[in-house]
C-alpha positions as CSV (number, residue, x, y, z in Angstrom):
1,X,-72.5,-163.7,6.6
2,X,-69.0,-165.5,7.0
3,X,-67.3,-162.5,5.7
4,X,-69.2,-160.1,7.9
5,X,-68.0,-162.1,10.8
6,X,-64.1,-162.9,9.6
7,X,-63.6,-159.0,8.9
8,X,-63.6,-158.6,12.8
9,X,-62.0,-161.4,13.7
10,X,-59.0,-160.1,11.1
11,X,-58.9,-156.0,12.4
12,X,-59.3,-157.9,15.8
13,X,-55.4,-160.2,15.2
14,X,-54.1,-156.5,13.5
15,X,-55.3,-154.5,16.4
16,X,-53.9,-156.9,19.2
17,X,-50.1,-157.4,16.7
18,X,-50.1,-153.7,16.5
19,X,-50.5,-153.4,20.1
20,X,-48.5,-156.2,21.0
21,X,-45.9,-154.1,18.9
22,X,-46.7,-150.8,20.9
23,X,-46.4,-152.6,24.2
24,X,-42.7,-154.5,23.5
25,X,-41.8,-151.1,22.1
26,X,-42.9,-149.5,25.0
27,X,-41.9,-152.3,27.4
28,X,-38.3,-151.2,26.1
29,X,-38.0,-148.1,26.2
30,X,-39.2,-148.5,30.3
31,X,-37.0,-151.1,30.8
32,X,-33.8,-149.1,29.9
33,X,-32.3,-148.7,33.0
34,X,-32.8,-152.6,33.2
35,X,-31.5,-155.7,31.9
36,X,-31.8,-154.3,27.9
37,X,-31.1,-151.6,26.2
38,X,-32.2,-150.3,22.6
39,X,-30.7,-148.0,20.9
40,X,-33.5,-146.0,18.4
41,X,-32.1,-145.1,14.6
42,X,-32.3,-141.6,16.0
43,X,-29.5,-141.8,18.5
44,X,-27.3,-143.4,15.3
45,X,-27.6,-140.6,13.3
46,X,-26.4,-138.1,15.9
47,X,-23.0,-140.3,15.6
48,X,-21.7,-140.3,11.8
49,X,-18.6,-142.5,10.3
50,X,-15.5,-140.8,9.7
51,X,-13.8,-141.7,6.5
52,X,-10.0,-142.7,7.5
53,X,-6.7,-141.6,5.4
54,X,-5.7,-145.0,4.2
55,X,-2.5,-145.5,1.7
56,X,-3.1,-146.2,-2.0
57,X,-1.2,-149.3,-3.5
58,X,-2.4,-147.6,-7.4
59,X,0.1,-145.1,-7.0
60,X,2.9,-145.7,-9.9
61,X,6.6,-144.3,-10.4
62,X,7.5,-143.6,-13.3
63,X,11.5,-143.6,-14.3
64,X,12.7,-142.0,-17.7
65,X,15.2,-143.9,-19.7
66,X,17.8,-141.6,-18.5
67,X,17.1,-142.2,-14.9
68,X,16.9,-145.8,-15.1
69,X,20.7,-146.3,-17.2
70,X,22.0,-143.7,-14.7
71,X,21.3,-145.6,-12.2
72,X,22.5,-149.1,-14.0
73,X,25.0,-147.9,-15.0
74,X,26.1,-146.4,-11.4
75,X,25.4,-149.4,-10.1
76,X,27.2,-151.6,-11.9
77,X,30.6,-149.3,-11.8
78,X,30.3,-149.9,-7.7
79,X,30.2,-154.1,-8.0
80,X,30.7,-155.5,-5.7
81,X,29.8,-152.0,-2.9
82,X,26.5,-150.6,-2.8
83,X,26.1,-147.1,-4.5
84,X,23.1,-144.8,-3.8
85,X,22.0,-141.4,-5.4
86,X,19.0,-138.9,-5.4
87,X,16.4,-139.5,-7.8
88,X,14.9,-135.9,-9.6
89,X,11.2,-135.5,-10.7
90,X,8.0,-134.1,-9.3
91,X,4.7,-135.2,-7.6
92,X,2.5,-135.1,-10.5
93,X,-0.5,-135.6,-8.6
94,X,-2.1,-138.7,-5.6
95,X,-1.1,-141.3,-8.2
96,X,1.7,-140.8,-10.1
97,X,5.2,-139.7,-9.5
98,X,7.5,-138.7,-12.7
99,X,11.5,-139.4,-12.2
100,X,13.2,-137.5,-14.6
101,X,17.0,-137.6,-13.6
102,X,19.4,-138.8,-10.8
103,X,22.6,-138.0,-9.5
104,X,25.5,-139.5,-7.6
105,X,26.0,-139.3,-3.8
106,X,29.6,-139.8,-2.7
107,X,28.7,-142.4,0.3
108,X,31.7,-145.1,1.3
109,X,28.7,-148.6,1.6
110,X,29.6,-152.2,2.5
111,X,27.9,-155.0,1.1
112,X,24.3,-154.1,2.5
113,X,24.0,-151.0,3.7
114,X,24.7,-147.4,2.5
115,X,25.7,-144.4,5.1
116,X,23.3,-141.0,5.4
117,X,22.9,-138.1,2.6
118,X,25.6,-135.5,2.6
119,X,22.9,-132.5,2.8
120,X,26.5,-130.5,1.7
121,X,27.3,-132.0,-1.6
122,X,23.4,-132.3,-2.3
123,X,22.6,-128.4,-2.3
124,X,25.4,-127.4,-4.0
125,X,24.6,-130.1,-6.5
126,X,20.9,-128.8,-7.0
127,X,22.2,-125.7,-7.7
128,X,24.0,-126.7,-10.3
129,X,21.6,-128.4,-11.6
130,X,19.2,-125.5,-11.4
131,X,21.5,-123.8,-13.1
132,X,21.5,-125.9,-16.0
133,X,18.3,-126.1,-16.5
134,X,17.3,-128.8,-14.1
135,X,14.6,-127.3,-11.4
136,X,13.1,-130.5,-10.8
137,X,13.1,-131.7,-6.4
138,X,13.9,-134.7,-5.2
139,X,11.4,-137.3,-5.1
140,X,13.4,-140.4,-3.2
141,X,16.3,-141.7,-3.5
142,X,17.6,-145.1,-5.2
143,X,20.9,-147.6,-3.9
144,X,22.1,-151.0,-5.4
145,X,21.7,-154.3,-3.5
146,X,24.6,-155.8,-6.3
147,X,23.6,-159.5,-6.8
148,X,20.8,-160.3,-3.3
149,X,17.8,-159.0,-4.6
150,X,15.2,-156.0,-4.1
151,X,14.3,-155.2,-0.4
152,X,15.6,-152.6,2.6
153,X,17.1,-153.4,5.2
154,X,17.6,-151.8,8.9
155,X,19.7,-149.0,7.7
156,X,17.7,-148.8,4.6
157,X,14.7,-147.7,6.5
158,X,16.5,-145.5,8.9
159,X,17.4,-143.4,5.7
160,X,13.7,-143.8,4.1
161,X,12.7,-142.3,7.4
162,X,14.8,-139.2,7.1
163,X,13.1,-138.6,3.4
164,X,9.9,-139.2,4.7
165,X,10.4,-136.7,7.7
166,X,10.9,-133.9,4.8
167,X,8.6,-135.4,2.0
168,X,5.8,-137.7,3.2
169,X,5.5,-139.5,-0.3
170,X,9.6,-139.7,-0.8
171,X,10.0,-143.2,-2.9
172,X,13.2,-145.3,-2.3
173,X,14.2,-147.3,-5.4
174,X,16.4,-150.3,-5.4
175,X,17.6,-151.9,-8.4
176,X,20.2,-155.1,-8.4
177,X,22.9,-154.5,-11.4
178,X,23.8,-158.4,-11.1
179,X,20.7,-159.8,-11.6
180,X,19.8,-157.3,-14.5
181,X,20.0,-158.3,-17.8
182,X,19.0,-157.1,-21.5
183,X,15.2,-156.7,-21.2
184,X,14.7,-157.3,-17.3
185,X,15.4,-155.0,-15.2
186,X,15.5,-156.0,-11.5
187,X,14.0,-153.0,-9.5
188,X,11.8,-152.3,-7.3
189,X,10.3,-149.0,-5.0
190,X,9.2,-148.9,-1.7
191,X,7.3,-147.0,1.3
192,X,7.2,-147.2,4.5
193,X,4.0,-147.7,6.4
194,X,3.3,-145.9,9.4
195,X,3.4,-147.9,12.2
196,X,0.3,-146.5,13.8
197,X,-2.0,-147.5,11.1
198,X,-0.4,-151.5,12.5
199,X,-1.1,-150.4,16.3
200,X,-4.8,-149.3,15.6
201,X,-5.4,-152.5,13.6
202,X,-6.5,-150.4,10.2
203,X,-5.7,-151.8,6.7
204,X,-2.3,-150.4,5.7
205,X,-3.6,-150.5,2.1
206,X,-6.4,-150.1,-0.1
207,X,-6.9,-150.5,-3.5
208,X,-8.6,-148.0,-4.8
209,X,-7.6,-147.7,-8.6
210,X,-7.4,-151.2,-11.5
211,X,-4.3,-149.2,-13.5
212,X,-1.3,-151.4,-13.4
213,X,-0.1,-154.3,-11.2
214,X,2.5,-154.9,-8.5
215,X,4.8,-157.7,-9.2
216,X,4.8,-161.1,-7.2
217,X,7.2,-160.4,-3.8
218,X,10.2,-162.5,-3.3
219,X,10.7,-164.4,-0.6
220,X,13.8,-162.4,0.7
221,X,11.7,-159.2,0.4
222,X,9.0,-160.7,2.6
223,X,11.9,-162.1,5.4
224,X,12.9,-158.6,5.5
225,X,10.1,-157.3,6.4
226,X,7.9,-156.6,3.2
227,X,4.5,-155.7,3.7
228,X,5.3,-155.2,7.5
229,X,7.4,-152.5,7.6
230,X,7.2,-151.5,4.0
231,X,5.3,-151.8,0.6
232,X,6.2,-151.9,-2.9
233,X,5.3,-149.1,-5.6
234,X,4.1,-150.0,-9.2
235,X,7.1,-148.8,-11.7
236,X,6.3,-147.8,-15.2
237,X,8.7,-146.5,-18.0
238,X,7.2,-143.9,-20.3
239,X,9.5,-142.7,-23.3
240,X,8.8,-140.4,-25.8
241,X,9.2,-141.3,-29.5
242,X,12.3,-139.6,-29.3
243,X,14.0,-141.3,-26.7
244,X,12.8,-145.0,-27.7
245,X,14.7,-144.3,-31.2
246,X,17.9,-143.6,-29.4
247,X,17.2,-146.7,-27.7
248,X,16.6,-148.5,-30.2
249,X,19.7,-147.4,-32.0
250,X,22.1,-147.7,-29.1
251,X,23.9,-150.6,-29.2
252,X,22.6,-151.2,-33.5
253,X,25.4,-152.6,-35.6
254,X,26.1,-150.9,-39.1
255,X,27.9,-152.3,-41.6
256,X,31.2,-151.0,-41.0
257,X,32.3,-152.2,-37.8
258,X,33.3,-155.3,-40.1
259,X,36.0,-153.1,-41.3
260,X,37.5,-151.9,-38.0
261,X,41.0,-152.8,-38.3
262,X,41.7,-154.5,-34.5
263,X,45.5,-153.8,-33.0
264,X,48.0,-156.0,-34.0
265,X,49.8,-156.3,-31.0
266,X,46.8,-157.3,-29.7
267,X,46.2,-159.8,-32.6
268,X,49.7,-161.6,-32.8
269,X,49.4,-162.4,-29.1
270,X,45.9,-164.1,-30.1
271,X,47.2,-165.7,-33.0
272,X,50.3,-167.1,-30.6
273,X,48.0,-168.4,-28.1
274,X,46.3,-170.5,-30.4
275,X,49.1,-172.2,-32.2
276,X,50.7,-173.1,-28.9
277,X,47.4,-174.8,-27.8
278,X,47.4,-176.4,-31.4
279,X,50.7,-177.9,-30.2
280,X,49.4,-179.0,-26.9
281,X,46.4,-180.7,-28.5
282,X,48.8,-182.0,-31.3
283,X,50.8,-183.7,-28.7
284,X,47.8,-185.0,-26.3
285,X,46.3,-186.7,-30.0
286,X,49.7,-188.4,-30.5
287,X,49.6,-189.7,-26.5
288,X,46.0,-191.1,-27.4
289,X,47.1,-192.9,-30.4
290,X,49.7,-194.3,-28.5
291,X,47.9,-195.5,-25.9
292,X,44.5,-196.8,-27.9
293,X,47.4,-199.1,-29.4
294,X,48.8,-200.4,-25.7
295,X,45.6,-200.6,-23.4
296,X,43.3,-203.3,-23.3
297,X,39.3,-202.1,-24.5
298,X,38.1,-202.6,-20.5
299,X,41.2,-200.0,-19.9
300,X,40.1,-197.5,-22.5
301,X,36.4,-197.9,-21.3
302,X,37.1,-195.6,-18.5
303,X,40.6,-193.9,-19.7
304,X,39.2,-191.0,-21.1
305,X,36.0,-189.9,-19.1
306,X,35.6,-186.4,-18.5
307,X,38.5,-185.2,-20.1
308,X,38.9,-183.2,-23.1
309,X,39.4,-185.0,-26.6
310,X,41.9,-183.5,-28.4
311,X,40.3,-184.4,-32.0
312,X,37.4,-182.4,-31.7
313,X,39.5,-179.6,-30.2
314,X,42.2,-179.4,-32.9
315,X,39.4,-179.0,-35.6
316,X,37.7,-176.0,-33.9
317,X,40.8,-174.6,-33.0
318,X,42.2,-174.8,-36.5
319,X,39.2,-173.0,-37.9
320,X,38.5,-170.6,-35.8
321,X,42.6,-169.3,-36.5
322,X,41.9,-170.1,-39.9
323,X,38.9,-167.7,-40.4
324,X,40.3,-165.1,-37.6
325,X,43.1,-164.6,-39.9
326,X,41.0,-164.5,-43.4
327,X,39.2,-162.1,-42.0
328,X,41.9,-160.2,-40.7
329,X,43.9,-160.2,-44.0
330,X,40.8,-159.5,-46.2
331,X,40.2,-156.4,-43.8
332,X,43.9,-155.0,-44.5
333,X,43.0,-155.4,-48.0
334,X,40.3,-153.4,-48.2
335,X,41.2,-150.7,-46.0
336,X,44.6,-150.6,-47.6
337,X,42.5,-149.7,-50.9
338,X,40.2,-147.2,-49.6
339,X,42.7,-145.2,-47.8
340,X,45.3,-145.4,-50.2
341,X,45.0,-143.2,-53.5
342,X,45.5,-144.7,-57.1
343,X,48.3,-143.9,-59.6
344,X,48.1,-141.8,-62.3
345,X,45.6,-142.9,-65.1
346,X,44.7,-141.2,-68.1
347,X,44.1,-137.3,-66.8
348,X,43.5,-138.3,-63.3
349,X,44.8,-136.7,-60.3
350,X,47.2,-138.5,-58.0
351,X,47.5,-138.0,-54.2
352,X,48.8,-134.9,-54.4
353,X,46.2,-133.6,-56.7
354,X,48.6,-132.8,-59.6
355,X,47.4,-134.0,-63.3
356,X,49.8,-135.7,-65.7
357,X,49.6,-132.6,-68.3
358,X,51.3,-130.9,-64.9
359,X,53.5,-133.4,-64.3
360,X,55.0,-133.2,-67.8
361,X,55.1,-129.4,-67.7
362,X,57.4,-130.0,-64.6
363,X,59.6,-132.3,-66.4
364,X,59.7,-130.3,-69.4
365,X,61.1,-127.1,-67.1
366,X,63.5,-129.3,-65.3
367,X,64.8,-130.3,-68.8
368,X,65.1,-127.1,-70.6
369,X,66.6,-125.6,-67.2
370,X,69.2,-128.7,-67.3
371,X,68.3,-129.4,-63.2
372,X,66.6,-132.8,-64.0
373,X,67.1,-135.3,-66.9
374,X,64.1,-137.2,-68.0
375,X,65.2,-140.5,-70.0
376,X,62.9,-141.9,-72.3
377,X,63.1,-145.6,-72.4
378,X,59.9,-146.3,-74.6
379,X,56.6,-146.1,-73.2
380,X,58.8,-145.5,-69.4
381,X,60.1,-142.4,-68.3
382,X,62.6,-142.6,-65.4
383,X,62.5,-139.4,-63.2
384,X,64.8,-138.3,-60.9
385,X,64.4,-137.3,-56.9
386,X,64.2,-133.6,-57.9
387,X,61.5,-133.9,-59.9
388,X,59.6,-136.5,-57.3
389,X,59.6,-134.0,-54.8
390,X,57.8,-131.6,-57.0
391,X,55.2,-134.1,-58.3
């Protein structure tokens, strides 16, 4: 019996939560043109998200070991000027783009800012490149900032702007050939962002890939606008197995570099410089003797701070002409030997390629012919010029 009369009592709180339900449901949907309004999962779905073109930060360049000491090299022939240039490659696909080669622009630059393209000199220079085999497009273009870092500035991005207006995903690299040094490379790529993306308040980046890394910004780069105006590109340096062994043998010493006979000139002048500053130490030594003997200790506490002792500097001095000219001699000597042939011994050949048994013949037909005399002094034999000249 209390089961009987709860099962009623429970349909009875479903009944009245389900209609309680029905009537705020319905209480809303008449009360729309009042104080609320609801907005059913139906209406939603007639209303679907747009997805929005956002710019990728996974996106990588990457410069060929040709391209990069192109541009090094370029760059450090214009110190203390900026220098710019065209980079070659091809858009490999929305995450990579491949810089094969670069080029020279003629451009007259001041200290941080290079002037326009020449659109002249650059097609006739395509062609020739074409021409050669080169039928790569431009990708971006690259300039120097010699010795203040990695970063665009106002005429930087007026330029970056021109690429862009012909190729939307045009890269412009900027390397520093004073800050460079063997096994760092200062460079960096940028991009502009499109100001638009900054009006409508979107994210001017997404990451949508985990290959590689972008490198910590300076401080400089974020002054200048850095994230703001522009953004920085991942660079990675692929080479072949080809191209890291002439890398790797580049600058590799051999053995006989030892040998390479210096100029003399070049060497006397060294040689004179260091005995005359062996006489100026000399004599500074002899003034510091002197005086050690005349000064009081409380004098010669503070007599010689911070300037150079002339003991210490006559010992290096003395050995490093010393060894400079053991080594120099001890060259001479051994290139004298290889280059210079040996006498006559046994049935050798001497520089001219003539054999003693020849060498006798001649004598013998100089003799008989009465045009040379031979005298025979013992085991020596004195020849004359005539026969000289035909040995």
């Amino acid at each position: 019996m209390p089961r009987r009369s709860s099962e009623p009592s429970r349909r009875a709180r479903n009944s009245t939560g389900h209609g309680r339900q029905r009537s705020n449901t319905s209480a809303s949907a008449r009360r729309v043109n009042g104080r609320r309004i609801v907005i059913c999962p139906q209406h939603v779905l007639n209303f679907p998200g747009t997805d929005t073109n956002v710019l990728d930060n996974a996106e990588t360049v990457y410069i060929s070991s040709l391209a990069l000491l192109k541009m090094l090299r370029h760059g450090r022939a214009g110190v203390p000027m900026e220098v710019m240039g065209l980079m070659l490659g091809e858009f490999v696909d929305d995450y990579t783009v491949r810089v094969v080669d670069v080029f020279a622009m003629p451009q007259s630059g001041t200290g941080v800012s290079v002037e326009a393209v020449d659109p002249v000199f650059q097609t006739k220079m395509m062609d020739m490149l074409r021409q050669t085999g080169r039928p790569e497009t431009v990708v971006g273009w690259y300039h120097s900032h010699p010795g203040f870092g990695c970063w665009l500035s106002s005429v930087d991005i007026n330029t970056q702007q021109s690429f862009e207006q012909l190729t939307p995903r045009a890269v412009a690299v900027v390397v520093d050939p004073i800050q460079s040094v063997k096994g760092k490379v200062v460079i960096d790529a940028f991009r502009l962002i499109n100001p638009q993306t900054l009006m409508l308040g979107q994210e001017p980046r997404q990451t949508t890939s985990n290959v590689g890394h972008l490198n910590k910004p300076s401080i400089q780069a974020l002054i200048h606008g850095l994230n703001r105006h522009y953004y920085s590109i991942g660079i990675g340096y692929r080479k072949s197995a080809l191209e890291e062994g002439m890398l790797m043998n580049l600058h590799k010493t051999v053995w006989t570099e030892a040998l390479t006979m210096p100029d003399f000139a070049t060497e006397g002048t060294k040689n004179q410089a260091s005995l005359e500053k062996l006489v100026s130490l000399a004599e500074g030594y002899e003034k510091r003797v002197r005086e050690e003997g005349e000064l009081t200790k409380d004098q010669l506490r503070t007599r010689y701070v911070g300037k150079v002792d002339p003991k210490k500097h006559i010992e290096q001095v003395g050995q490093d002409l010393i060894e400079d000219n053991i080594v120099a001699v001890s060259r001479q000597m051994i290139d004298k030997e290889a280059s210079v042939p040996s006498h006559y011994e046994g049935g050798g050949k001497g520089a001219g390629g003539v054999s003693v048994e020849n060498a006798m013949s001649i004598l013998n037909k100089r003799q008989a012919n009465g045009g040379g005399s031979g005298h025979s002094h013992g085991n020596k034999m004195e020849v004359d010029g005539d026969a000289e000249e035909d040995l």
